[in-house]
N, C-alpha and C positions, 0 to 999 in steps of 0.2 A: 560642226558649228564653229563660228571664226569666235579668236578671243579679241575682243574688243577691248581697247584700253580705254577708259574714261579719264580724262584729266581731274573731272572731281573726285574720282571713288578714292579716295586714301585710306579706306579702311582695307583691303586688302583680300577685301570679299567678291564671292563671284556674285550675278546678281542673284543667282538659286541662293545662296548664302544667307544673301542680307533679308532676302523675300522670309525663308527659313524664320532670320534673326528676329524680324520684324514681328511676325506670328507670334512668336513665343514672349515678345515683350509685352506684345498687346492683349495677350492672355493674359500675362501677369500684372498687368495694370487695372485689367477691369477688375481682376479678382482683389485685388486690394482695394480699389476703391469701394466695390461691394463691400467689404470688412468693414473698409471706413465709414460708409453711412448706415449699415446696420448700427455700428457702434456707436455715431452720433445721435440715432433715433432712441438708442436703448438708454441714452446716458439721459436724452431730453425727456423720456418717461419717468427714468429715476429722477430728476431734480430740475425738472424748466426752467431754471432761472440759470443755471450752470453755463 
């Protein structure tokens, strides 16, 4: 497989890499947003006005 240089890519990652990088961010984001609106649902049952 040829390596290809992309004049954008300056993070330094191959594209397995960032494809990698990318998974695991997006993983981590959904999971947190999940936290966050359980935690906004649970807070709106404790005190609706909050």
């Amino acid at each position: 497989m040829a390596d290809h240089k992309n004049p954008l890519n300056s993070s330094g990652l191959s594209e397995v890499e960032a494809k990698e990088f990318h998974g695991m961010f997006m993983s981590g984001f959904i999971a947190y947003t999940v936290v966050a609106i359980i935690a906004h649902f649970l807070v709106w049952q404790w005190r609706p006005w909050f």
